[in-house]
C-alpha positions in Angstrom: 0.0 0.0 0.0 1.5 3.3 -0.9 2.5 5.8 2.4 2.2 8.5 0.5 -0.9 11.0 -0.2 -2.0 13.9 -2.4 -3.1 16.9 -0.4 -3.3 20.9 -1.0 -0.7 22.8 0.5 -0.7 26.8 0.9 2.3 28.5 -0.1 1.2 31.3 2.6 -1.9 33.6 2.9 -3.3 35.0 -0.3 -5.5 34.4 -3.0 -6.6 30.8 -4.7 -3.3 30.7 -6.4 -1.6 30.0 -2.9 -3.1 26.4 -3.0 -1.0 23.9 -4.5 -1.2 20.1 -5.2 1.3 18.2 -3.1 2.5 15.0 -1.7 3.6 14.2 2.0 3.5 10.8 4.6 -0.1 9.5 5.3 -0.4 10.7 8.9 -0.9 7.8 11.5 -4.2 7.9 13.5 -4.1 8.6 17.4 -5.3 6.0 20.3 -8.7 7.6 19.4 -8.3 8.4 15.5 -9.9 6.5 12.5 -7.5 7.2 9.3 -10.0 8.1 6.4 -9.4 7.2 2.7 -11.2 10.4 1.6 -14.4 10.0 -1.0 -14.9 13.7 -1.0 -14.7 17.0 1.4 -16.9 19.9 1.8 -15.1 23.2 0.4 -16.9 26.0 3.6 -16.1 29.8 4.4 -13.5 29.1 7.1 -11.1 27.5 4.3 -11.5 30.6 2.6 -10.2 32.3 5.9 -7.5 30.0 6.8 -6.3 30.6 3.1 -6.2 34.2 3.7 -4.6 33.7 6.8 -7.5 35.4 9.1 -8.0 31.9 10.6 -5.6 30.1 12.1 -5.5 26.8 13.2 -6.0 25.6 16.5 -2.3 24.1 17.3 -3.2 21.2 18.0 -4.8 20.6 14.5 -3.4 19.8 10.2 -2.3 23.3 8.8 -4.2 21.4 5.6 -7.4 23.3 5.0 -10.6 21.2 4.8 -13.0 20.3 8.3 -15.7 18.0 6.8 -15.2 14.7 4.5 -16.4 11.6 3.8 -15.1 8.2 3.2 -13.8 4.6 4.4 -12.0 4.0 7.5 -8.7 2.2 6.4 -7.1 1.9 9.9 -8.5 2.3 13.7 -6.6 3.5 16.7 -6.3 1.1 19.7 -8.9 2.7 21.7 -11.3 3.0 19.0 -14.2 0.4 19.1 -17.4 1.9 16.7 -15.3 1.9 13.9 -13.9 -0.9 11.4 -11.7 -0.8 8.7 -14.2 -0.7 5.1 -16.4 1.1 7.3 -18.1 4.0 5.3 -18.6 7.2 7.6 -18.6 10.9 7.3 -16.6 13.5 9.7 -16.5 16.7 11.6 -12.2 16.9 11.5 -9.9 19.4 12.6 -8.0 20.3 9.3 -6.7 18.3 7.0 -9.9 17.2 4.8 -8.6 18.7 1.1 -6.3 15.6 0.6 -7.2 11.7 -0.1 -6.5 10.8 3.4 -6.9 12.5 7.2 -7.3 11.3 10.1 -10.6 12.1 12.1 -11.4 11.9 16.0 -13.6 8.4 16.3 -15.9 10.4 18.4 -16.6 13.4 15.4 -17.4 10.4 13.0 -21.4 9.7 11.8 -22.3 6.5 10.0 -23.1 7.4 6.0 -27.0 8.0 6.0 -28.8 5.2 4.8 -30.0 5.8 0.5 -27.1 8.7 1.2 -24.9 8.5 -2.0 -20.7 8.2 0.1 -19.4 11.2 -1.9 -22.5 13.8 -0.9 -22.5 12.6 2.6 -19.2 14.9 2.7 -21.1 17.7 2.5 -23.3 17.0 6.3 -20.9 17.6 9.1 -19.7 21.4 8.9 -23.4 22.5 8.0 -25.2 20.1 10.4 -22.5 20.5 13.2 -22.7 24.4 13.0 -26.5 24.4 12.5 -27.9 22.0 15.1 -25.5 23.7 17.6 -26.2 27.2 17.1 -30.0 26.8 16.6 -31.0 24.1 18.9 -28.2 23.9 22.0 -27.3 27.4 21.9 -30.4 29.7 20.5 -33.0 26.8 22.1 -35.8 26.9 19.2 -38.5 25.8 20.5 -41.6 24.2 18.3 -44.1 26.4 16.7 -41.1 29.4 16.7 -39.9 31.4 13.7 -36.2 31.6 12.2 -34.9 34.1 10.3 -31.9 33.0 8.3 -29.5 35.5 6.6 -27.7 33.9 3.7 -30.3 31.5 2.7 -28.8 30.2 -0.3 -25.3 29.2 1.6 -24.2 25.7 2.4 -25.5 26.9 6.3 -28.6 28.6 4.9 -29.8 25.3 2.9 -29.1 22.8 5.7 -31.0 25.2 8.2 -33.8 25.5 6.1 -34.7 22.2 5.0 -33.9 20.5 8.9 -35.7 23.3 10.2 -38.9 22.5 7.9 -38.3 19.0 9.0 -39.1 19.9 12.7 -42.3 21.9 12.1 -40.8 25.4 12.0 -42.3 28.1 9.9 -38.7 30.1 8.1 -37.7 33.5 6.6 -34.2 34.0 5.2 -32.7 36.1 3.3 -30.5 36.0 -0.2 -29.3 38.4 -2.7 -31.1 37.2 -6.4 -34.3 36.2 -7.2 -32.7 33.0 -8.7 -31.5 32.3 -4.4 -34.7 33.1 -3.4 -36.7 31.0 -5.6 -34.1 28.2 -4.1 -34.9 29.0 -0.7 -38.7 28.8 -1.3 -38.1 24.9 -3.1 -36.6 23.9 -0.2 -39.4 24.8 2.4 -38.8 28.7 3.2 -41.8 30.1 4.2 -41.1 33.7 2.8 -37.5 34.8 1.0 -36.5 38.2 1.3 -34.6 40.0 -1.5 -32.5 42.0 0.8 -31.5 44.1 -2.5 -35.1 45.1 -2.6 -36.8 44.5 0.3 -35.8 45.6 3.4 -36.0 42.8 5.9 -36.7 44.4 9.3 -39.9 45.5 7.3 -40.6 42.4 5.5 -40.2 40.3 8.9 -42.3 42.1 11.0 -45.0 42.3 8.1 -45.1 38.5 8.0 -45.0 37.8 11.5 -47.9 40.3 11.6 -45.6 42.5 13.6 -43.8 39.8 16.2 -40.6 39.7 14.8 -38.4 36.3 14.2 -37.9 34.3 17.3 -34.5 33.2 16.7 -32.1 34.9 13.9 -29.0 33.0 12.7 -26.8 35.5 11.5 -23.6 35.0 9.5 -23.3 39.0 7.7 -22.6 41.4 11.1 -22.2 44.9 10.1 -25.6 46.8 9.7 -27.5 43.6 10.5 -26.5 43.9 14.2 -28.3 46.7 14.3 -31.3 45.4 12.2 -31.6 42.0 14.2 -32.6 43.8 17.1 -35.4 45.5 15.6 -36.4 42.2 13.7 -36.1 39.9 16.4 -39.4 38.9 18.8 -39.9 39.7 22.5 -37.2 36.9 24.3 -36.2 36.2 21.2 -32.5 34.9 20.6 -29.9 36.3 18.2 -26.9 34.0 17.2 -23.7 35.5 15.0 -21.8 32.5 13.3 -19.6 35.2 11.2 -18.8 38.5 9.9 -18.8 38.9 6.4 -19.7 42.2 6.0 -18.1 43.0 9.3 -17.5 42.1 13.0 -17.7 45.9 13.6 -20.7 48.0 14.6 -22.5 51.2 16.1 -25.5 49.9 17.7 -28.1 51.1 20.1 -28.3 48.2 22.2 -32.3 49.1 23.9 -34.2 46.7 22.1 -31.8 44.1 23.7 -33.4 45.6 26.7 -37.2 46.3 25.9 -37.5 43.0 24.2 -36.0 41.1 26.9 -32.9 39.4 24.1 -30.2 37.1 23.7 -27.3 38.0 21.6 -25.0 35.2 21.5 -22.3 33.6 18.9 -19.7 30.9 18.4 -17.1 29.4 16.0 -17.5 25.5 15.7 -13.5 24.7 15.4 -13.0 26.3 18.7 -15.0 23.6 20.8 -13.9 21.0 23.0 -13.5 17.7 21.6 -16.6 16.9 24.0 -18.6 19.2 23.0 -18.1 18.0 19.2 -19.0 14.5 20.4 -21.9 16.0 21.9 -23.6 17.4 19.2 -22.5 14.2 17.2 -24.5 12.4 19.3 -27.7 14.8 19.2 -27.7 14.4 15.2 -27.4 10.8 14.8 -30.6 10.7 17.0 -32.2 13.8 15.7 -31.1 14.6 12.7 -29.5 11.1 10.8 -33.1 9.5 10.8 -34.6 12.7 9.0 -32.1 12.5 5.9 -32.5 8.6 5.6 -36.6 10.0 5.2 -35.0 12.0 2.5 -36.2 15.5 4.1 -32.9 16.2 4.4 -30.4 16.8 1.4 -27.7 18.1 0.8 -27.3 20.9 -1.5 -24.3 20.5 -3.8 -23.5 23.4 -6.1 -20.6 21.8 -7.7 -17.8 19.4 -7.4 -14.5 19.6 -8.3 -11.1 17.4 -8.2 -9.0 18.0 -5.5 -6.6 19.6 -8.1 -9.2 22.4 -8.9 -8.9 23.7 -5.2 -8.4 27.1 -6.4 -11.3 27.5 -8.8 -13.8 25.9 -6.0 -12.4 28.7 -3.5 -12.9 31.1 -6.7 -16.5 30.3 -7.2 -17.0 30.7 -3.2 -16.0 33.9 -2.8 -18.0 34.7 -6.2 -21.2 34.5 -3.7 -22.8 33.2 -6.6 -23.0 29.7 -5.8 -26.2 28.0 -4.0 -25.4 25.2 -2.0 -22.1 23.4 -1.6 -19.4 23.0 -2.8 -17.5 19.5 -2.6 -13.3 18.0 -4.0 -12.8 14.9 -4.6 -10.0 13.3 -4.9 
């Protein structure tokens, strides 16, 4: 068997053209590892940062971009006992993921779906990590409650919706075309906001017949800070996952008062290794028996070889994708 594997190495922060195809040792799995022969990994907005070098890695973790794959376990570590060698699994990992083999904590591993094709199953972890924590352990949606989404039409947006929809929630996002919109709306969004045209605060409270959104997941910052107070329900609960317009703000913070709000935010690669396992747990009994229903799907935009790296970080930062993006291999 050869010890060698094909990864993408940065030469240093910058552009697409940073990323490079290279070769290096297979890494070894830890005591509590599984080594993955990689079927495909999910391309998300924190590779994007890491390229840029505006998000480090943890050092503990691969420098190699990539934190979601799928694939088949090739070798266990000695305290692992789910997992087996051929087994086919998907996984939350801490770096590493845009090469043919990583190695993944046994514990941030998820069985492949069942009717779930191996390859697409790449594209669950980051999204359904990052979703199930934010909205249900951290935000606390409740049934019968409405969520607002901001970026509908993202790889987050998508997976919110539809899981969301799943569990009886009425949604509102918003997206930047028509063509995102009318995406949002096939995949179960109770009202799409052209935030080019419409201005949400407005168009929330309209359809909520002047309530607001209970919870508001919230990945833009900048103005929207100010506008998620306004928009958001008496208790309701505000949750920042990034900054893409900006992490930066004047805001008059008495609606947090009057309305009796949470504003509250995290970054996923940051948590404890428990706290992964954790919501790994919650979604293989919450969330894993909804996809094999099939009201769950992934999304997927487009997939490129591994080698195309650069052009799948290209037609990310385009923000004119819908869905995800995946490499294989």
């Amino acid at each position: 068997m050869d010890s060698n594997m094909r990864f993408i190495h940065c030469e240093g922060p910058g552009g697409p053209k940073v990323m490079m195809l290279c070769e290096a040792a297979k890494p070894a799995p830890g005591p509590d590892e599984v080594l993955i022969r990689v079927a495909a990994c999910g391309v998300n907005r924190p590779d994007v940062l890491q390229r840029r070098g505006l998000y480090p890695p943890p050092d503990d973790a691969s420098p190699v971009l990539g934190l979601e794959v799928s694939g088949t376990v090739v070798h266990v570590g000695e305290n692992v006992e789910r997992w087996r060698q051929g087994d086919e699994i998907c996984a939350l990992v801490n770096g590493g993921g845009y090469a043919d083999h990583v190695v993944a904590p046994a514990r941030q591993c998820l069985p492949v779906p069942k009717g779930m094709d191996l390859v697409d199953a790449a594209a669950l972890p980051e999204t359904l990590f990052t979703v199930w924590h934010n909205l249900w352990q951290r935000a606390r949606l409740q049934p019968g409650e409405t969520l607002l989404v901001h970026g509908g039409a993202s790889g987050i947006g998508t997976t919110a919706i539809q899981l969301a929809k799943a569990l009886d929630h009425t949604v509102i996002v918003t997206a930047g075309s028509r063509e995102k919109c009318d995406a949002c709306r096939k995949l179960g969004a109770d009202r799409a906001i052209h935030y080019r045209d419409e201005e949400f605060v407005e168009e929330v409270k309209a359809f909520t017949d002047g309530r607001g959104a209970d919870v508001i997941l919230d990945m833009v910052g900048g103005d929207y800070i100010q506008r998620n107070l306004k928009a958001a329900a008496p208790e309701g609960r505000i949750v920042n996952i990034a900054y893409l317009q900006s992490s930066e703000a004047k805001v008059d913070f008495t609606p947090l008062l009057l309305k009796r709000l949470t504003l509250t935010g995290s970054t996923l690669r940051a948590q404890s290794a428990d706290t992964k396992a954790a919501i790994a747990r919650e979604l293989e009994q919450r969330v894993w028996p909804l996809i094999a229903l099939g009201r769950i799907r992934p999304l997927i935009n487009h997939r490129f070889s591994l080698v195309e790296a650069p052009q799948a970080h290209e037609l990310m930062e385009s923000n004119q994708l819908i869905g995800k993006i995946l490499l294989l291999p």
